[in-house]
C-alpha positions, 0 to 999 in steps of 0.5 A, spaced: 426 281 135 419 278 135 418 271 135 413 267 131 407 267 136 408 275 136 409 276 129 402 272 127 399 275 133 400 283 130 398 281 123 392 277 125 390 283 129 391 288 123 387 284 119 381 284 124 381 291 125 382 292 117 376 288 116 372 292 122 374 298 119 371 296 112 364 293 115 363 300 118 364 305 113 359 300 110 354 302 116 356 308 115 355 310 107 349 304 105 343 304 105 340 298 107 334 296 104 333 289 108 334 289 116 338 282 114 343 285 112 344 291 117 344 285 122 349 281 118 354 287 118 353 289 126 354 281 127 360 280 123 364 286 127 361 282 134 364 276 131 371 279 129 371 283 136 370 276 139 375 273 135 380 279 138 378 277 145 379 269 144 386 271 141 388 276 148 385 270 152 389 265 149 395 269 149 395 271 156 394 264 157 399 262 154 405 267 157 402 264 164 404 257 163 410 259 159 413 262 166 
């Protein structure tokens, strides 16, 4: 049985990945017109990556102090 943490944990990484996914289909099959919007996409998926990263690190963290 997973617990509170675990639950939130996987969901929040399913919708990160959700997102990621649909940010580059729209890489893939638009055609930008402004350098911007390419650069907002591309930083978007680094953001998200990111966010991926500090919730492994917290988690990590996390299971030290709690053995």
């Amino acid at each position: 049985m997973q617990t509170q943490q675990s639950l939130f944990e996987s969901e929040l990484k399913k919708l990160i990945n959700i997102e990621i996914e649909r940010l580059k289909e729209a890489l893939a099959f638009n055609n930008f017109t402004e350098m911007g919007q390419f650069k907002f996409v591309m930083g978007s998926i680094a953001g998200l990556r990111a966010i991926e990263e500090f919730a492994n690190e917290a988690r990590d963290k996390s299971d030290q102090r709690n053995r």
